[in-house]
C-alpha positions in Angstrom: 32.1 -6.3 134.0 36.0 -6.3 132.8 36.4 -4.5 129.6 40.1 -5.9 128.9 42.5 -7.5 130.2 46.1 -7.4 130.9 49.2 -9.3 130.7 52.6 -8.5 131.5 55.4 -9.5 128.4 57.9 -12.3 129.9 61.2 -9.7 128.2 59.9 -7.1 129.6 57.5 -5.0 132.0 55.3 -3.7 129.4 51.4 -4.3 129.7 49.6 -5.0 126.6 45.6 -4.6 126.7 44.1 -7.0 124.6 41.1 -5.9 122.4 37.7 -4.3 123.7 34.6 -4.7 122.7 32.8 -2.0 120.9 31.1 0.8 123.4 27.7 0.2 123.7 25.6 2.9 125.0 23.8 2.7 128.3 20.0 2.7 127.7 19.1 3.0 131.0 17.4 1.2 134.4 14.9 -0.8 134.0 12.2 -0.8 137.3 10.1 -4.1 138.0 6.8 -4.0 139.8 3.6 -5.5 140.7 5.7 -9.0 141.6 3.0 -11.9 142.5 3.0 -15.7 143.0 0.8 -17.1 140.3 -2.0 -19.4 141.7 -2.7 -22.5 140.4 -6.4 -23.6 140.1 -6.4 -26.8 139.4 -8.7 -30.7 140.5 -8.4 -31.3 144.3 -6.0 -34.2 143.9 -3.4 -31.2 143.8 -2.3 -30.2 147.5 -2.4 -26.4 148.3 -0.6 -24.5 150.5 -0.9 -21.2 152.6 -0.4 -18.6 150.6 1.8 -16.7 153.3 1.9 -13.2 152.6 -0.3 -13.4 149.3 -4.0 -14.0 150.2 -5.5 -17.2 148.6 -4.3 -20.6 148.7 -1.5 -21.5 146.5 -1.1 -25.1 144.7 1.9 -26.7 145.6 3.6 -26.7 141.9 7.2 -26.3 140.6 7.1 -24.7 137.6 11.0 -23.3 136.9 12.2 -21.7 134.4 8.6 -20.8 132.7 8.2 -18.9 129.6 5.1 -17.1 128.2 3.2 -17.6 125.0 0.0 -15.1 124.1 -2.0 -16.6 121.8 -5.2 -14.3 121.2 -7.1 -13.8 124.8 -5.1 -16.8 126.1 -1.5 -17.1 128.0 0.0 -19.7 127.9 2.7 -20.9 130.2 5.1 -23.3 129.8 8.1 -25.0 132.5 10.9 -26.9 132.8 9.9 -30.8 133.9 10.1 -31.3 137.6 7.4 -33.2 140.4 6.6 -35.7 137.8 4.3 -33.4 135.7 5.7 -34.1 132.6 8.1 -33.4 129.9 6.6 -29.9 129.6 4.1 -28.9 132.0 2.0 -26.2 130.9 -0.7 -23.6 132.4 -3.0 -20.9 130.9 -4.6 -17.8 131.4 -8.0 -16.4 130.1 -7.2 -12.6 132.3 -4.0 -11.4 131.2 -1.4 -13.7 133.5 -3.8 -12.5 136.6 -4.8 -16.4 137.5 -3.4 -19.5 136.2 -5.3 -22.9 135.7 -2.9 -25.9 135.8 -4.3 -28.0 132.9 -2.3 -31.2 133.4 -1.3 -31.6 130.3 2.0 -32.1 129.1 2.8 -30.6 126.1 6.0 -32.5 124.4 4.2 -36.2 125.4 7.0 -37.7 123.2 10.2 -36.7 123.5 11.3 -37.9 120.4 14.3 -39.9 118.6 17.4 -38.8 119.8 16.5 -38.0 123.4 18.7 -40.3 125.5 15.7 -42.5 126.7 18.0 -42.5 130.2 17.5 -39.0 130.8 14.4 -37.4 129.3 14.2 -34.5 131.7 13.5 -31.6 129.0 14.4 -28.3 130.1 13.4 -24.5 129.8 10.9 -24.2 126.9 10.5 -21.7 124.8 7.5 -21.4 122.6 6.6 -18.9 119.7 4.3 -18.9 116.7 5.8 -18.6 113.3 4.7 -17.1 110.2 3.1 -20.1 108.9 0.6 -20.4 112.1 2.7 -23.4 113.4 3.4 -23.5 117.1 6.8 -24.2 117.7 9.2 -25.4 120.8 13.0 -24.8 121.4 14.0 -26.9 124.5 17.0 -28.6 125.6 17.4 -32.7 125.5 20.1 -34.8 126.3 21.3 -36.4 123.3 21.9 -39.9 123.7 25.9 -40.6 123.8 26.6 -37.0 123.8 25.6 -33.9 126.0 22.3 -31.6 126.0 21.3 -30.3 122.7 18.6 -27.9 121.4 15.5 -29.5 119.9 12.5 -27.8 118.1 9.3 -29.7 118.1 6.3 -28.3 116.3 2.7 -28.4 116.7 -0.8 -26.9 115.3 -2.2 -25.3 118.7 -0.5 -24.1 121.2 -1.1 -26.8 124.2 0.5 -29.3 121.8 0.9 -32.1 121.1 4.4 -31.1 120.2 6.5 -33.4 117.7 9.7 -33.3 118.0 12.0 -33.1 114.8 14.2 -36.0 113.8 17.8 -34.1 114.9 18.1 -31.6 117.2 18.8 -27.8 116.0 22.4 -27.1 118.0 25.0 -29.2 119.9 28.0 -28.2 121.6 29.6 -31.4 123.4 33.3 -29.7 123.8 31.7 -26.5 125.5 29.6 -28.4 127.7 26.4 -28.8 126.0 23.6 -26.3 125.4 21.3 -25.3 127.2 18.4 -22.5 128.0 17.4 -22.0 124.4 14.7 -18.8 123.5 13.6 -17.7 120.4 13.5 -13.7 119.3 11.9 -11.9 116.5 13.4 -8.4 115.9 10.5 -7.7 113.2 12.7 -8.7 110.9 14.8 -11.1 111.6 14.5 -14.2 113.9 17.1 -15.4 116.7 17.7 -18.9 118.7 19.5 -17.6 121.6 21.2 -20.5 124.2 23.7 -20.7 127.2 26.8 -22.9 126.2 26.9 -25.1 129.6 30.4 -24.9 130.5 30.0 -24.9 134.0 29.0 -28.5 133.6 32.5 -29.2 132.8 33.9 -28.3 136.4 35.8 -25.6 137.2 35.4 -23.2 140.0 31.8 -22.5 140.2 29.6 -24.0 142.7 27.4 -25.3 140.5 28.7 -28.1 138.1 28.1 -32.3 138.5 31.7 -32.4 137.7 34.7 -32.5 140.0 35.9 -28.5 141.0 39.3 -27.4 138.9 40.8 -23.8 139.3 39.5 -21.1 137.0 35.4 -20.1 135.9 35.0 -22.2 132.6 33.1 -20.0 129.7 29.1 -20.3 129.9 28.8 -17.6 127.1 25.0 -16.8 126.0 25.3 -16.8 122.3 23.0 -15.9 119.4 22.4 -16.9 116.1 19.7 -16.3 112.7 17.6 -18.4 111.8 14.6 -18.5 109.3 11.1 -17.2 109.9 9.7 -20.9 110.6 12.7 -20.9 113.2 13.5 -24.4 111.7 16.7 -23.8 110.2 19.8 -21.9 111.8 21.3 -19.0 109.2 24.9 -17.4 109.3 27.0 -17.9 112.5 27.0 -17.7 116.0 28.1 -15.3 118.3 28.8 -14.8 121.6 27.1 -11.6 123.2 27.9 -12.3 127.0 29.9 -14.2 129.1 30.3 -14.8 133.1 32.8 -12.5 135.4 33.9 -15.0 136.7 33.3 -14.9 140.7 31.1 -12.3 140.6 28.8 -14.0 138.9 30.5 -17.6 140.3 31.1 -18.3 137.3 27.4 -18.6 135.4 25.4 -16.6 133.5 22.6 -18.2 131.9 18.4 -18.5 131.0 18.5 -15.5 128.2 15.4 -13.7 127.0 15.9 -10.3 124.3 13.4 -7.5 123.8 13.7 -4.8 120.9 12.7 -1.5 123.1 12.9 0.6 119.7 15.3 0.2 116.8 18.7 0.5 117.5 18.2 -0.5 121.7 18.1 -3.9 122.4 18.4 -5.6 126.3 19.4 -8.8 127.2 17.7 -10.4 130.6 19.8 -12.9 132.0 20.4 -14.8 135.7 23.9 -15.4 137.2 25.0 -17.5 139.9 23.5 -20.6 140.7 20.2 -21.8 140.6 19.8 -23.6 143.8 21.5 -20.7 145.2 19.8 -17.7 147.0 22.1 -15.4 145.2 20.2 -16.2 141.9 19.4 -13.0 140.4 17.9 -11.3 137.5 20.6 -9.1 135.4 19.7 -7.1 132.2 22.5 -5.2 129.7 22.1 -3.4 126.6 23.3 -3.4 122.6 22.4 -1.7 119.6 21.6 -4.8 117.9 20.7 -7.9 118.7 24.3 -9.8 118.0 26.0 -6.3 119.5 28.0 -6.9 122.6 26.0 -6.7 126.2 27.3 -4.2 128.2 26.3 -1.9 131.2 25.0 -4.2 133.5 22.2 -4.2 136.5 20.4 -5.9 138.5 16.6 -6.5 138.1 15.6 -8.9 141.2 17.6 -10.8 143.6 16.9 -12.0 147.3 16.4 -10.6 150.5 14.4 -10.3 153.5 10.9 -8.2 152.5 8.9 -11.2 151.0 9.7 -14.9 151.2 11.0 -14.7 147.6 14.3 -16.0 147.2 16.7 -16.6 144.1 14.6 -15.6 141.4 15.7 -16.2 138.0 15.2 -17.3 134.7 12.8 -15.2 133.6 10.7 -15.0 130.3 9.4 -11.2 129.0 5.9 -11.9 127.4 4.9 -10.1 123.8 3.1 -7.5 125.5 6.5 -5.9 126.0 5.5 -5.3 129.8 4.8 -8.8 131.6 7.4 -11.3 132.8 7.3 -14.4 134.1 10.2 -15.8 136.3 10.5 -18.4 139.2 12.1 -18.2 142.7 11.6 -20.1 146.0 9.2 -18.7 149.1 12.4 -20.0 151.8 16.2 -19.4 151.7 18.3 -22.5 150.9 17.3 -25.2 148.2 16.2 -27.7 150.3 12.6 -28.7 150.9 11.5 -25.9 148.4 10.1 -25.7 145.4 10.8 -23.1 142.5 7.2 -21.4 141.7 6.1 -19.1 139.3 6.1 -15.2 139.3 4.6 -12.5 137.4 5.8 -8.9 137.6 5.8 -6.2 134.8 8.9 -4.0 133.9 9.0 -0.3 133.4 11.7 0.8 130.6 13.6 4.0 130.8 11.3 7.3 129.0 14.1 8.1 127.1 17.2 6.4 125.1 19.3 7.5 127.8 19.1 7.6 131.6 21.3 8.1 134.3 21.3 6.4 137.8 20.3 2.5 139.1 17.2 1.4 139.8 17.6 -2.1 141.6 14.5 -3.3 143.0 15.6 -5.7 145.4 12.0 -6.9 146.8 14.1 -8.7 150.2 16.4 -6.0 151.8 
């Protein structure tokens, strides 16, 4: 990760470095383990599948980008819409994230006013329950006339039925749109963070609709207050990662923040892109939550060991230990379907620890 750059004066040779962020220190590697494909119990009218190298058959569901909601003795998770299932499809769990029933519910039914009614594919869900006992949902919606936006959408239990609020939280049409919103509560305070989707705007990344220019456009992941009903943003933003350009080709994206003690705070995040099999799982640390990210590794990525490949956008669950991400059981994007995983993460004993850790579960 550059820490400055440098330019070279037109009148004369001399380099000038332009400002660095604040040193953060390194908190350490962070280990993941116990990686499974969730099954799916669900009616017979859903098709299963060979579980390949996992015993037990498998129901043949996309669930991308999922994110986990504990709500007493039940789990709740919730995806991105794909495979017709809904705006929000949603799962639970009555053993700790062990097995997964596919309700067949969708939990945001109506997508609500200023959805574009052309393109109601909602996207990455994040769910939490506020203060008041109210369930609520950040997702991202196209706004009709103008790019993807962050909604909220609020509902008394945690299956739904989600309403959606009149105007949506953020927008960003000159960055690109917004999208990948998640919620975070440092005990104190609470955060909406989002990826600002420049990528969609072109540039040199593989993964835009648009036509390719020269350069990585910005995709920062940026972070902002907002009130404990997580209705109403507070302050400013503030950008607290951005790509490397092609080392990460240009995309960093699908955020999730957990508070390991106070003063140490990591950011999970994927790079690359999605359809790609070098989707990965990256994590960096601060000192607080709006602190610049620094010191980056690698969580997951692909390989060869098990048919798991471009895992990414994952979700940490408030057990502090269990994540949920989803990756594909075949290299390339076609014919394959992005299904969810469960793993659990083991933090560093100490503040500070040296050496990396990547568990790379395919080579």
């Amino acid at each position: 990760m550059k820490q400055s750059i440098l330019f070279a004066v037109a009148a004369g040779s001399l380099a000038v470095a332009l400002p660095q962020p604040d040193p953060q220190p390194d908190f350490g590697a962070i280990e993941l383990e116990n990686v499974t494909l969730s099954k799916f119990e669900a009616s017979s009218d859903l098709v299963s599948r060979d579980g390949g190298p996992w015993n037990g058959p498998v129901m043949d569901i996309s669930f991308p980008d999922p994110t986990l909601l504990i709500d007493g003795d039940t789990w709740w998770a919730y995806a991105t819409s794909s495979d017709g299932h809904g705006h929000i499809p949603l799962a639970k769990s009555t053993d700790g994230g062990e097995r997964w029933t596919w309700t067949k519910k969708d939990a945001l039914p109506d997508v609500g006013p200023w959805v574009d009614p052309k393109d109601r594919g909602i996207w990455a869900p994040s769910v939490f329950k506020n203060d008041a006992g109210k369930f609520v949902m950040y997702f991202s919606g196209k706004r009709t006339g103008g790019s993807r936006c962050v909604g909220t959408a609020i509902a008394d239990r945690p299956y739904g039925p989600f309403k959606v609020t009149a105007q949506p939280l953020l927008c960003d049409d000159a960055g690109g749109g917004i999208i990948d919103p998640v919620q975070f509560d440092d005990g104190h305070n609470r955060w909406v963070l989002w990826k600002v989707d420049g990528n969609s705007l072109g540039g040199q990344t593989t993964c835009t609709g648009r036509p390719h220019t020269p350069g990585y456009k910005p995709t920062p992941i940026r972070i902002q207050r907002v009130t404990r009903d997580g209705l109403t943003l507070q302050g400013n933003a503030k950008t607290i990662l951005d790509n490397a350009g092609a080392a990460d080709d240009g995309v960093v994206e699908g955020p999730a923040m957990w508070k390991r003690r106070p003063g140490s705070y990591v950011l999970f995040f994927s790079t690359h892109c999605y359809s790609s099999d070098s989707y990965d799982i990256q994590y960096a640390w601060a000192t607080k939550p709006d602190g610049t990210f620094q010191h980056r590794r690698t969580l997951a990525r692909s390989g060869l060991k098990q048919p798991m490949y471009g895992p990414g956008h994952m979700d940490i669950a408030s057990d502090g230990k269990t994540i949920a991400f989803h990756g594909r059981d075949k290299p390339g994007n076609k014919n394959t379907r992005r299904r969810m995983y469960i793993g659990k993460i083991k933090f560093p004993e100490g503040d500070y620890s040296e050496g990396i850790k990547v568990l790379n579960y395919h080579g």
